[in-house]
C-alpha positions in Angstrom: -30.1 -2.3 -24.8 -28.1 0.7 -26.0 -30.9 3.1 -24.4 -30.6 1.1 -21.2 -26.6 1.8 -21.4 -26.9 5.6 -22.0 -29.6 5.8 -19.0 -27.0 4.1 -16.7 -24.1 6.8 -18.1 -26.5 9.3 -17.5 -27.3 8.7 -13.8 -23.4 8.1 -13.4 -22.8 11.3 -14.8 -25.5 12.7 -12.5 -24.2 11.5 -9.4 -20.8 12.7 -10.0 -22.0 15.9 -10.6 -23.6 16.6 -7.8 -21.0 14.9 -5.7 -19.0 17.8 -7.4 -21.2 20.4 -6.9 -21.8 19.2 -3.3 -18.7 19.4 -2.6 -18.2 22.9 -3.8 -21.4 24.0 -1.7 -19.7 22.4 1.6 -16.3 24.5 0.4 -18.5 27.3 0.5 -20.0 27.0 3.8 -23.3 26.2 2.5 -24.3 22.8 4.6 -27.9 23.0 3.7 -27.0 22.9 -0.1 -24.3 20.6 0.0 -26.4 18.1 2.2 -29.2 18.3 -0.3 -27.2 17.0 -3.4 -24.9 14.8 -1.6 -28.7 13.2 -0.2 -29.4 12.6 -4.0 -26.2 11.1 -4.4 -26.5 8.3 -1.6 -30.0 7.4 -2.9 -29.0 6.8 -5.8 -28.3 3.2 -6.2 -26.3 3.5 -9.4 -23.6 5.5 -7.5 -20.5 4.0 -6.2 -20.8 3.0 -2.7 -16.9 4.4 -2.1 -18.2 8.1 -3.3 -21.3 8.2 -1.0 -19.1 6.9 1.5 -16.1 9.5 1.0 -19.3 12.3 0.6 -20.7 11.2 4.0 -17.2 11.5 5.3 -16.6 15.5 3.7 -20.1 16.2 5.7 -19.4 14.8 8.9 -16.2 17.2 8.7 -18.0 19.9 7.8 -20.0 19.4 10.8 -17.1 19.0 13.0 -18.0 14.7 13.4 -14.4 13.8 13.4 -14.8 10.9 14.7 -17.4 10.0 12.0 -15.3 11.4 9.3 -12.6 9.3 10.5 -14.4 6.2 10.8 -16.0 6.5 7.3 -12.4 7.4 5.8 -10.6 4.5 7.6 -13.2 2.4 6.1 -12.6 3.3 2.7 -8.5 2.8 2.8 -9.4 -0.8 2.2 -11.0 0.1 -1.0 -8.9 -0.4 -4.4 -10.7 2.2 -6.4 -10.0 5.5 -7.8 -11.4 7.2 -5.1 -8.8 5.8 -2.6 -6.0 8.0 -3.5 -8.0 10.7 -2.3 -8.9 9.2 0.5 -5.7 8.8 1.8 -4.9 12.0 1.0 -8.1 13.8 2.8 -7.9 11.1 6.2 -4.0 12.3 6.5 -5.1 15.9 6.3 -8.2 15.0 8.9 -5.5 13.2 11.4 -3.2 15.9 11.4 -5.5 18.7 11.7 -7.0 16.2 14.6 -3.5 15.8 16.0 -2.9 20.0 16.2 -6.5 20.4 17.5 -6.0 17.7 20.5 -2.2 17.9 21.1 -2.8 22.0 22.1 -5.4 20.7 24.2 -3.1 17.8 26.1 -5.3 14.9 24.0 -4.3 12.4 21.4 -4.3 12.4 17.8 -5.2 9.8 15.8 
C-alpha cells in the first residue's frame, strides 16, 4: 500500500515538473521542447485535468491560438482549485493583450 502511495507522489511530482519545465521551454521560445513535456504531462492520467488544461492553454498562446487559449482558460475559471488563481490572472493578461492587438486594428476585445 505504502509503495503504491509513493508511486502516485512520484508521478505527481513528475508531471509538475515537467509542467514547470515546459513552461520555462515555451518562455524560452523553444515550442518543440515545451510541446514535448507538456505531451507527457496530458498523457499522464495521474495529472490534474486543470494543469493539462491551463498547459494546453500556455501552448495555444505560444502559437498565437487566441481563441483557443481563451476558450481553454474560460473553461477553467469555473474550476475551484489552486490552479485558478493563476488562471484568472494569465486569461486577464490574454484579454488585454487581445483587446490592444484588435482595438489598433478597429476589432473587438474580448
Amino acid at each position: 500500500m505504502q509503495q503504491q502511495q509513493q508511486q502516485q507522489q512520484q508521478q505527481k511530482t513528475n508531471s509538475e515538473l515537467r509542467s514547470a519545465l515546459g513552461r520555462v521551454y515555451l518562455q524560452a521560445g523553444q515550442l518543440d521542447q515545451a510541446e514535448a513535456h507538456l505531451a507527457a504531462v496530458a498523457a499522464d492520467p495521474s495529472a490534474p485535468e486543470p494543469t493539462k488544461a491551463l498547459n494546453a492553454a500556455f501552448l495555444a498562446s505560444a502559437r498565437g491560438d487566441w481563441d483557443k487559449a481563451g476558450e481553454l482558460l474560460r473553461g477553467l475559471l469555473v474550476v475551484q482549485d489552486d490552479v485558478n488563481y493563476a488562471v484568472r490572472q494569465f486569461y486577464s493578461f490574454v484579454c488585454q493583450l487581445n483587446t490592444l492587438f484588435f482595438s489598433f486594428f478597429g476589432f473587438p476585445g474580448c
